[in-house]
N, C-alpha and C positions, 0 to 999 in steps of 0.2 A: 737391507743393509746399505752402506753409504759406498757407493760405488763410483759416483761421478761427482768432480768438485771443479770449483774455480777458481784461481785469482786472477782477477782484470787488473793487476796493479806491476809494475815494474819495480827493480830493488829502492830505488830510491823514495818509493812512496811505504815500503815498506820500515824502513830504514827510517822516515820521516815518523812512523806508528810506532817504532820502539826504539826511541832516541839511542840506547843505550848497547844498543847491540853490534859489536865486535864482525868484523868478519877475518880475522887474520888466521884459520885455521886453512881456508880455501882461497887465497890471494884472487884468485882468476871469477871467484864466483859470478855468474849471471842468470838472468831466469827473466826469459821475455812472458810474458802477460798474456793469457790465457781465458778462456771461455769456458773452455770445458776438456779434460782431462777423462778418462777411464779407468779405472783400476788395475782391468785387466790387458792393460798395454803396460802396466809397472814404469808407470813414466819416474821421471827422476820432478823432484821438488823442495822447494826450499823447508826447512826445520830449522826450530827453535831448539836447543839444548844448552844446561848449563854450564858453560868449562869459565868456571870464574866469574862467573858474571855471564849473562844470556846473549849466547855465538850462534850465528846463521849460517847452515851450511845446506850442500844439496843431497838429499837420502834419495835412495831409488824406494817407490812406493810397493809393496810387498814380499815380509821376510822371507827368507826358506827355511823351513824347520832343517833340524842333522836327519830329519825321517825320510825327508824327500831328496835320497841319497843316487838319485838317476836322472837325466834331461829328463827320462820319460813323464817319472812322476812329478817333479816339477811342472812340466808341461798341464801338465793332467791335475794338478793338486793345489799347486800354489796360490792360486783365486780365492780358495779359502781362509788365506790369511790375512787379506786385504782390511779386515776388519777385527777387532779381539770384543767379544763382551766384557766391558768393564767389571762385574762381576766375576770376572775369572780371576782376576791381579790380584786379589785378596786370596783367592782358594791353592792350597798345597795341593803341587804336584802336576798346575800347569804350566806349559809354556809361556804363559804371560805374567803367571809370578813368579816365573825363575827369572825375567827381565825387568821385573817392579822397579827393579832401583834405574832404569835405564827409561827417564822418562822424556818426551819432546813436545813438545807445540808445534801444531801445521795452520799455521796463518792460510785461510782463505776469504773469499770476496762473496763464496755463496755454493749452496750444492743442489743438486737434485735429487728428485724421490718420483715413484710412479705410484699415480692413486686410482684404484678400483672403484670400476663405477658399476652398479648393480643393472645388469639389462644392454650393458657395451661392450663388443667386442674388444676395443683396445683398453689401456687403462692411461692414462693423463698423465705426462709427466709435469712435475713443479720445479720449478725455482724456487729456493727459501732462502733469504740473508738474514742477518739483522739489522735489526733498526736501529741500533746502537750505534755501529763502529761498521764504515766501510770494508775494514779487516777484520774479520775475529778469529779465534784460535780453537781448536778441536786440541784434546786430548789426544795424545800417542804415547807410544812406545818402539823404541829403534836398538836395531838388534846387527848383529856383522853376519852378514850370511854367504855361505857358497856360492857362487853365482852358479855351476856347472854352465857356464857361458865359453864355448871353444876361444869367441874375440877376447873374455873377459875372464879368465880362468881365477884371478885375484879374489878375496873377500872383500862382500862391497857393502855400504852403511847401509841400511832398509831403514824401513818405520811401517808400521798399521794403526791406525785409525781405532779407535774406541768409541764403544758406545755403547746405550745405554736405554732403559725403557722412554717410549715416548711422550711427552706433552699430550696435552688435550686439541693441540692442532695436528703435531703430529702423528697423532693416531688415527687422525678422520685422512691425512695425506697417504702415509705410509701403513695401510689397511689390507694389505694382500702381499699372498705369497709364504714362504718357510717363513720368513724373518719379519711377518708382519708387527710392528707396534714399537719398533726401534727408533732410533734418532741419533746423531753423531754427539757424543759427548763433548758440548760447547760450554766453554768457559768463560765468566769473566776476569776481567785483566787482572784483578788481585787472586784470584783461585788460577788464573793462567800460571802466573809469575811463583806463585808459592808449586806450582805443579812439577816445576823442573828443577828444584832447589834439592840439594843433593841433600839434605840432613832433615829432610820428609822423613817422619817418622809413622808406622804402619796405620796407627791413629789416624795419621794426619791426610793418606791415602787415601783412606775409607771414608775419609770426610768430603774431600775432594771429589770420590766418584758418584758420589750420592747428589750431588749436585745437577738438577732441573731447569734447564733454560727458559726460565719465564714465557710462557704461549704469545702473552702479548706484545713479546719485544721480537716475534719474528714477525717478516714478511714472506709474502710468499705470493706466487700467481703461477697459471697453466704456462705451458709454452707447450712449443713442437717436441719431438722424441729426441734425446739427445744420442739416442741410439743408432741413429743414422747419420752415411758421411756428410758433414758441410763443412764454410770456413769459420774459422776459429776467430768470431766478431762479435759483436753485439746484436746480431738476431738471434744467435742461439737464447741469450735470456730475452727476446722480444717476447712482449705476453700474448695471448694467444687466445680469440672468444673461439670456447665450444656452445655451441644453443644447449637448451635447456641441462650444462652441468651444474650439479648441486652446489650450495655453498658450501664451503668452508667455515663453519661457527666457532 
């Protein structure tokens, strides 16, 4: 699953990528530029949603269901939701299609994945962007959720990540583990902008999540684990030779 993301870009280059977007919901907004994010630190991140036209605000990164009704299970649970299979927004009776109509764009600059190698103790983590667009946009969904936060007792904006089966690169990266053969549901900028348009019709949904990021318009290369402390620069996506790791085809 898509656990760790990027954006190396500051509001104004973001701002520069989608002329058209508003920020007067959060006057104060800012979001310094980043390398590498975790999920399960539920950082706070800039979203796309549409209130009139497509507004930029800052969601914290995973909801809380009404289910994880304690710090405890929060604590204990809420990692799960970092991510929704896009196939569920369509199915009655999940939490992700009781939120369909609540949909957002997460502008980033690139994510990681860890790829199994047959005969290696570790497994390889990847950097993958596109070769399209410095920025590109994942699929979400954003929800008001409990914080059960003693600092933060308020209901606070979340979002999770979608996704979706994977590409033919994707599947040779993301090849191990429960969630093996996933990919973040990446959008082009016409299926981005029709994503968050409030009079999406259920049709128009299912057309949307069926959507396959072309293999050839990703990049992608090794680096070090992103699963260990470092600072937050441009080594983290430095690429990284392993001897004899297989290719990528």
């Amino acid at each position: 699953m898509c656990y760790d993301i990027a954006l190396n870009a500051n509001l104004q280059k973001i701002l520069k990528r989608v002329p058209l977007l508003q920020t007067g919901i959060n006057p104060n907004f800012d979001f310094a530029a980043t390398y590498h994010k975790i999920g399960m630190s539920f950082p706070q991140w800039p979203v796309i949603v549409d209130n009139e036209g497509p507004q930029l605000d800052r969601f914290t990164w995973g909801p809380i269901p009404k289910l994880l009704d304690t710090a405890e299970k929060v604590k204990r649970q809420r990692q799960m939701y970092l991510n929704a299979r896009s196939e569920k927004v369509p199915e009655s009776g999940t939490m992700w299609n009781a939120i369909r109509h609540q949909r957002c764009l997460v502008p980033v600059t690139g994510f990681f994945e860890y790829r199994q190698i047959p005969g290696w103790k570790n497994k390889v983590a990847y950097y993958i962007h596109s070769r399209e667009q410095d920025i590109f946009f994942i699929a979400g969904l954003w929800a008001y959720s409990n914080s059960w936060d003693v600092d933060k007792p308020e209901r606070i904006p979340t979002f999770t990540l979608l996704t979706r089966a994977a590409n033919s690169v994707m599947q040779q990266i993301h090849n191990g583990g429960d969630n093996a053969g996933r990919m973040p549901l990446m959008l082009p900028d016409d299926l981005a902008f029709q994503w968050i348009k409030k009079d999406l019709t259920e049709t128009d949904i299912r057309n949307v999540i069926q959507h396959e990021y072309p293999a050839g318009q990703l990049e992608y290369w090794p680096v070090n684990s992103v699963r260990k402390v470092k600072p937050d620069d441009e080594t983290v996506i430095a690429r990284v030779e392993y001897e004899g790791l297989p290719a990528v085809i």
